[in-house]
N, C-alpha and C positions, 0 to 999 in steps of 0.2 A: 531208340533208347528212351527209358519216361522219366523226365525229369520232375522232381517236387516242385510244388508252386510257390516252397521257401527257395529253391534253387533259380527257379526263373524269376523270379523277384528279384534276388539279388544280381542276377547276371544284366536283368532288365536296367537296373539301377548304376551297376557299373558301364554299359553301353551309354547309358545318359550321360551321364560326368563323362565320359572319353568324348561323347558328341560336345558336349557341351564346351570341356577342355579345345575340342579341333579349332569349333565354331569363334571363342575367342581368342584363340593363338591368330586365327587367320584373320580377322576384324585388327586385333594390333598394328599385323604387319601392313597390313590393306590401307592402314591409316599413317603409319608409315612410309610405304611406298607412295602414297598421295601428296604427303608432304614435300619426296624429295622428288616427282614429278613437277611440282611448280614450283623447285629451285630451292626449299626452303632444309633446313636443319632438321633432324627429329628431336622435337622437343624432349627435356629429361624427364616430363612424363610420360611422353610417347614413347621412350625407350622402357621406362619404369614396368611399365603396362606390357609390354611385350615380353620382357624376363617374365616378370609375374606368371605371364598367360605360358610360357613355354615351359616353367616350372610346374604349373598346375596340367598342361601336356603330360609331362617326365611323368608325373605321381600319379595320373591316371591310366596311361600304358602298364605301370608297375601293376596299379589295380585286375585291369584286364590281362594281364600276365598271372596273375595270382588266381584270379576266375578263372580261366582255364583250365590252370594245373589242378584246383583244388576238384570242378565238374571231372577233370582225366585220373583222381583218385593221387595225383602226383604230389609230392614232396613240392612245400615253397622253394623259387630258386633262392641262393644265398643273398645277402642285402647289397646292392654296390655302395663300394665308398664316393664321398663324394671330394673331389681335391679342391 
């Protein structure tokens, strides 16, 4: 199947943000987990920093969910709420 080189642009660009999103979600946790390796609390930045990064996770799955469907010609899915 050929895709347009506005299409792999944009698909290029949302794999980035998803890599990018993985790369600091796991850096968070990693700094996280090292903390409570030598006994110590996760600071309320170091927890800050990890919401943050698994939020920016959340919005960039949405993304490449939405890349997807839009290269498979499909309908965006509906929005989820957030509680």
């Amino acid at each position: 199947m050929y895709q347009s080189a506005e299409d792999a642009k944009l698909s290029g660009a949302v794999r980035e943000t998803l890599a990018s999103a993985v790369a600091e979600c796991c850096s968070a946790l990693h700094e996280i987990a090292e903390a409570a390796d030598h006994g110590r609390a996760a600071s309320p930045e170091q927890l800050e920093r990890a919401f943050e990064a698994m939020l920016q996770l959340e919005n960039a799955e949405t993304l490449s969910e939405l890349d997807v469907g839009r290269r498979r010609g499909a309908r965006p899915p509906p929005l989820r709420s957030v509680h």
